[in-house]
Backbone as a chain_set.jsonl record, in Angstrom:
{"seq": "XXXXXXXXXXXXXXXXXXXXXXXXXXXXXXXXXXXXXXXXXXXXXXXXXXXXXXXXXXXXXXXXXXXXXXXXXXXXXXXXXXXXXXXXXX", "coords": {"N": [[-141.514, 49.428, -0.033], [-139.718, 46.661, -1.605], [-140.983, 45.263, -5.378], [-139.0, 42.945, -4.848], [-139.686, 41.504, -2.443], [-142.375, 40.593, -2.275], [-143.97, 37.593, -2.078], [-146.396, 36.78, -3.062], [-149.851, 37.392, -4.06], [-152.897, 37.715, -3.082], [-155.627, 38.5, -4.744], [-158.652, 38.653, -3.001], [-161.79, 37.226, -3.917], [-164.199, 35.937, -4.899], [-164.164, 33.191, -4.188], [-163.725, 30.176, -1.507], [-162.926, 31.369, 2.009], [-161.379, 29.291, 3.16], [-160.028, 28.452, 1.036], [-158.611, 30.403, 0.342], [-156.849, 30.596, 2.411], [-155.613, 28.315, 2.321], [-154.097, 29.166, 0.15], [-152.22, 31.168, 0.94], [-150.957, 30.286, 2.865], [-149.493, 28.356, 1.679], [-147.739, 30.366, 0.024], [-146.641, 31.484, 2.061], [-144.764, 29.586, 2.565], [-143.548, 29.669, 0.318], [-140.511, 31.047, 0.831], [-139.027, 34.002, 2.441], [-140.456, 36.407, 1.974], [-143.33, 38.801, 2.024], [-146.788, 38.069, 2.339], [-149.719, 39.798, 0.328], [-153.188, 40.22, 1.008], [-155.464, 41.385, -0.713], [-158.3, 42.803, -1.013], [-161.268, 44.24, -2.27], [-163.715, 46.554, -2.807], [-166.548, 44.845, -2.642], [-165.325, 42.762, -1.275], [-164.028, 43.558, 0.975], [-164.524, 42.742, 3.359], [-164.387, 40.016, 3.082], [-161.858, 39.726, 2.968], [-160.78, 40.741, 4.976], [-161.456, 38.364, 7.155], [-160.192, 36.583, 6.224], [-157.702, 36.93, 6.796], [-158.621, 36.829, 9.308], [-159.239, 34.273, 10.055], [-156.31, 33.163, 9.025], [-154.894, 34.331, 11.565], [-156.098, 33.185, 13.254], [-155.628, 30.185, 12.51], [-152.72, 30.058, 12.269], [-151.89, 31.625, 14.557], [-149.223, 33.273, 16.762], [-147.474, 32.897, 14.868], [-148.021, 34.164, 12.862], [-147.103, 37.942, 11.335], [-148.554, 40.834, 11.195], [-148.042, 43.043, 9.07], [-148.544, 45.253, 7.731], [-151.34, 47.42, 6.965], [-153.066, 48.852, 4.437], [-155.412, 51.177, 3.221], [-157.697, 52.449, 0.51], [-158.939, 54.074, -2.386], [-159.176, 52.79, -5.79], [-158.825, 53.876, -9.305], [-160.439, 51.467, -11.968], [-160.873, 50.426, -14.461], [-162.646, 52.992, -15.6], [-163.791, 53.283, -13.329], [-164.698, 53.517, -9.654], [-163.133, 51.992, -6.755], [-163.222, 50.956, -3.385], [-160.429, 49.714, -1.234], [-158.754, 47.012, 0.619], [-155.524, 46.536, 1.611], [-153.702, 43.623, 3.211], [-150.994, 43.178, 4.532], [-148.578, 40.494, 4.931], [-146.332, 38.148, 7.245], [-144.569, 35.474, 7.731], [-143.406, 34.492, 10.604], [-142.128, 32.32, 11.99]], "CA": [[-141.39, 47.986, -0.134], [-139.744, 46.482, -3.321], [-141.677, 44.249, -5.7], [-138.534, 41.464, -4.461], [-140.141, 41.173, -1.032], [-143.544, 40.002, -2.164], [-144.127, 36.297, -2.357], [-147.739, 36.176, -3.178], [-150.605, 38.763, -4.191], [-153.901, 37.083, -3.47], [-156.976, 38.972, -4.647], [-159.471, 37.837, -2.148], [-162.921, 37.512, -4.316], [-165.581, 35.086, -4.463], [-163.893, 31.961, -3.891], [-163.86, 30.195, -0.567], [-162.129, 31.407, 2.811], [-160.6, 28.293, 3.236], [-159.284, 28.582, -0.494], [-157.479, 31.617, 0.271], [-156.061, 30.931, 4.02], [-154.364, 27.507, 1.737], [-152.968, 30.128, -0.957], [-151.534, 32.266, 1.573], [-150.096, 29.542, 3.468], [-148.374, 28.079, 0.21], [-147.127, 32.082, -0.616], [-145.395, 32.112, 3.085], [-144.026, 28.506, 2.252], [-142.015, 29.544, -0.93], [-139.489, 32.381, 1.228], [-139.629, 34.886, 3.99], [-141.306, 37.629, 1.891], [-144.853, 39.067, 2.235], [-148.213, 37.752, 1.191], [-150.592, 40.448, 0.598], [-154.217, 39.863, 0.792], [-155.888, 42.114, -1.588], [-159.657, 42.782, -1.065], [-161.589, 45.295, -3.559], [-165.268, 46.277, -2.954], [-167.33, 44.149, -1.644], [-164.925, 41.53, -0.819], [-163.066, 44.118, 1.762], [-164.388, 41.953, 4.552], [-164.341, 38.861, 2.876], [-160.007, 39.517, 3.076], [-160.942, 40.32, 6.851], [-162.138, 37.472, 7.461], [-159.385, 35.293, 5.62], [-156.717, 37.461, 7.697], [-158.691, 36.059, 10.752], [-158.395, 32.42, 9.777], [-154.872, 33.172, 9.057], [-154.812, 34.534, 12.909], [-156.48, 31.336, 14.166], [-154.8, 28.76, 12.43], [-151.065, 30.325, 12.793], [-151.267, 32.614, 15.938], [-148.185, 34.133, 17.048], [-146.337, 32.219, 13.703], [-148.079, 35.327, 11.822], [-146.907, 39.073, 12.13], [-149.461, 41.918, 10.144], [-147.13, 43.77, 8.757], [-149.006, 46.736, 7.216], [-152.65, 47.732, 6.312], [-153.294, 49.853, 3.441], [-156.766, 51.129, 2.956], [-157.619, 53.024, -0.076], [-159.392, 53.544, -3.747], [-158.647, 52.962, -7.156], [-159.725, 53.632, -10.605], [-160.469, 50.224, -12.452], [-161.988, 50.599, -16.157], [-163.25, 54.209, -14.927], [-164.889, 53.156, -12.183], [-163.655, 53.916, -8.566], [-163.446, 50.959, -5.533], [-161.836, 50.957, -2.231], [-160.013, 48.277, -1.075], [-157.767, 46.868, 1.495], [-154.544, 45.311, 1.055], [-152.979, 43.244, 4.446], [-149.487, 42.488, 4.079], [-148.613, 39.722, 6.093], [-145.09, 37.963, 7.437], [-144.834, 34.825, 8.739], [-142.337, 34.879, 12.206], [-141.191, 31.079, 11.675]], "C": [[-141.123, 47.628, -1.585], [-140.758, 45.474, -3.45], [-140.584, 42.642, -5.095], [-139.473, 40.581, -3.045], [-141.213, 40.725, -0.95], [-143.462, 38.54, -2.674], [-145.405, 36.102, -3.223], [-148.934, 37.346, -3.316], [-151.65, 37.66, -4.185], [-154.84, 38.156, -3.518], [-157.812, 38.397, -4.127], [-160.765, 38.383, -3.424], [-164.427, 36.649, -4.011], [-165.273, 33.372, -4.197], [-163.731, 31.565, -2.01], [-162.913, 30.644, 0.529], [-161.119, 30.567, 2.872], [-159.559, 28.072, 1.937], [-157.824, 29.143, -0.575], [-156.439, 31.443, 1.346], [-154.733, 29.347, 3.26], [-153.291, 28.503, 0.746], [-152.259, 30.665, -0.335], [-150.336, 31.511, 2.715], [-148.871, 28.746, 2.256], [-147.646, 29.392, 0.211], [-146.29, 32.152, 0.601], [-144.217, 30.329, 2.901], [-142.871, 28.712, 0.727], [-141.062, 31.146, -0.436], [-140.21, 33.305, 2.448], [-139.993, 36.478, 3.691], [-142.322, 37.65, 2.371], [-145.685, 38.341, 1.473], [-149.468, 38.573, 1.196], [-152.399, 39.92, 0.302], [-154.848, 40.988, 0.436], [-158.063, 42.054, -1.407], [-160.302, 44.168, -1.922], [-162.751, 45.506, -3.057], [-166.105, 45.542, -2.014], [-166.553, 43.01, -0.996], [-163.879, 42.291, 0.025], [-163.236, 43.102, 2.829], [-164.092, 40.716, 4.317], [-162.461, 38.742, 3.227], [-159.557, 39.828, 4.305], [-160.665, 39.025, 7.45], [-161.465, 35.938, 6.855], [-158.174, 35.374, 5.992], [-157.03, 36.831, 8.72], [-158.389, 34.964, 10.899], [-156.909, 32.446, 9.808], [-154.298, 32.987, 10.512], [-154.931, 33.675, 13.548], [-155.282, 30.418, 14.093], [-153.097, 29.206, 12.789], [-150.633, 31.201, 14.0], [-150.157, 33.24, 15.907], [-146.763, 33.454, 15.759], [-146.404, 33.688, 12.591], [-147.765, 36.879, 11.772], [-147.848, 39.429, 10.799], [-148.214, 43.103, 10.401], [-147.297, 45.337, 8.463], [-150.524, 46.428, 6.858], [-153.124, 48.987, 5.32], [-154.964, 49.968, 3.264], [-156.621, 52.235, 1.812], [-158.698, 53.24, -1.371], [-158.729, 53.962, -4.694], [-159.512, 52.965, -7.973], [-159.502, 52.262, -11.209], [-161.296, 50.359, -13.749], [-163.044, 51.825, -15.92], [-163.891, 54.089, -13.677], [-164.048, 53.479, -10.535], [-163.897, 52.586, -7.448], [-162.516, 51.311, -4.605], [-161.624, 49.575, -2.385], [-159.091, 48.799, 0.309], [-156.936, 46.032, 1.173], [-153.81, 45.443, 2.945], [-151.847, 42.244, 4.012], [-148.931, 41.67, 5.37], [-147.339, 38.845, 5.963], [-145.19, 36.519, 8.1], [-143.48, 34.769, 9.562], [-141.412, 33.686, 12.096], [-141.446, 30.13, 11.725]], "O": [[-141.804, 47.981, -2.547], [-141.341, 44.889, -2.537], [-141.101, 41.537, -4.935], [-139.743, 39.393, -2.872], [-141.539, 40.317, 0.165], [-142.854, 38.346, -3.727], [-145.383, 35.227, -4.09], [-148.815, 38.276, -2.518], [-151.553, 36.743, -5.001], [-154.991, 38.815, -2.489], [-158.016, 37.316, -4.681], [-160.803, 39.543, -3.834], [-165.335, 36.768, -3.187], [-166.152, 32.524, -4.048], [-163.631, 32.512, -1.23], [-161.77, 30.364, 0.17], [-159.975, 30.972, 2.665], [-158.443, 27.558, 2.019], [-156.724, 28.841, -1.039], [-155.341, 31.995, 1.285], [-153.531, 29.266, 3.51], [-152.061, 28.5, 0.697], [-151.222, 30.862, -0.967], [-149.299, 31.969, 3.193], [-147.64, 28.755, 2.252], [-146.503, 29.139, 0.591], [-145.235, 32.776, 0.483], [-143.021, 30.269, 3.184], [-141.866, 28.12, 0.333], [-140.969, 32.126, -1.175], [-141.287, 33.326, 3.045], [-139.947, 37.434, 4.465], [-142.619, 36.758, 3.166], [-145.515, 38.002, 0.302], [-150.349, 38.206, 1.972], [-152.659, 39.239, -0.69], [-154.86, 41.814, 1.349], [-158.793, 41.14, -1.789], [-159.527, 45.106, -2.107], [-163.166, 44.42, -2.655], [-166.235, 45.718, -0.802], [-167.15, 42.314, -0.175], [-162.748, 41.816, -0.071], [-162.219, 42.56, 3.262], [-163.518, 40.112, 5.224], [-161.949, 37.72, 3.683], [-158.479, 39.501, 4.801], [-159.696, 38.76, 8.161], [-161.878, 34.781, 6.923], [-157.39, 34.444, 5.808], [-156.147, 36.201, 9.302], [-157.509, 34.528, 11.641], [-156.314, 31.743, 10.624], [-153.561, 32.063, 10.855], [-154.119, 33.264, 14.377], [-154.428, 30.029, 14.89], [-152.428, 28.553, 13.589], [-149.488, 31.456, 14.372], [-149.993, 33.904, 14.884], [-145.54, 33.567, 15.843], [-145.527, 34.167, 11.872], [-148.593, 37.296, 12.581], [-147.964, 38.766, 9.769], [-147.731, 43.703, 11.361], [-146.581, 46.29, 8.771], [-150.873, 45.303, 6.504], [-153.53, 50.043, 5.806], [-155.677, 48.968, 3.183], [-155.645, 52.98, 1.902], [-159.509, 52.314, -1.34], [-157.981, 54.936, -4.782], [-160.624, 52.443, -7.882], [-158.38, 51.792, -11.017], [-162.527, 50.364, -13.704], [-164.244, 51.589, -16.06], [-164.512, 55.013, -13.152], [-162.829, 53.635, -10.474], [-165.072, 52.223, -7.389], [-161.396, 51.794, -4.774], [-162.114, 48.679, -3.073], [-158.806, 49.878, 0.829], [-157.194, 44.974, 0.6], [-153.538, 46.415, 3.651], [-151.781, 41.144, 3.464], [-148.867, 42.097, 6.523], [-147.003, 38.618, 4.801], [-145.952, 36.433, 9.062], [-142.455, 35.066, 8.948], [-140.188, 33.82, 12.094], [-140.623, 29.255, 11.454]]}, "num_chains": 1, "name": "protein.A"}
C-alpha cells in the first residue's frame, strides 16, 4: 500500500470514542483513500471499539480493508498494536 492511498492516520489514545469515529469520518470525507486507526498498548481495544462505532453508525457504507496486528520498538521499549485500515464503499 503506498503512502498516496492513506487519507488519515488516527492514533487512537486517550481521547474520546466519539472524538475519533468524527476524525475518521472527516479522513473518509477528504478522498477515497484509507483511514487507518492506529491503537498501541493499552488503547488496542480502545481502536476496537472506535472501529465498532464506525460499524454502527456507517454499516454497509464501511469496508475493513486490512488488520495488521503487531509490535514495535518506541524509545527502546516494545508495544503491540493494531492498525485497521478502513474504506468507505460510498
Amino acid at each position: 500500500m503506498s503512502a498516496g492511498q492513506v487519507n488519515k492516520v488516527i492514533n487512537v489514545r486517550r481521547g474520546s470514542i466519539d472524538d475519533y469515529v468524527i476524525e475518521a469520518i472527516v479522513g473518509f470525507q477528504e478522498g477515497p483513500g484509507l483511514v487507518l486507526l492506529k491503537g498501541r498498548g493499552p488503547y488496542i481495544s480502545k481502536a476496537v471499539d472506535v472501529y465498532n462505532e464506525l460499524v454502527h453508525r456507517l454499516g454497509d457504507g464501511l469496508e475493513l480493508v486490512k488488520v495488521e496486528i503487531g509490535s514495535e520498538r518506541v524509545k527502546g521499549r516494545v508495544f503491540s498494536y493494531i492498525t485497521i485500515s478502513l474504506k468507505k464503499r460510498f
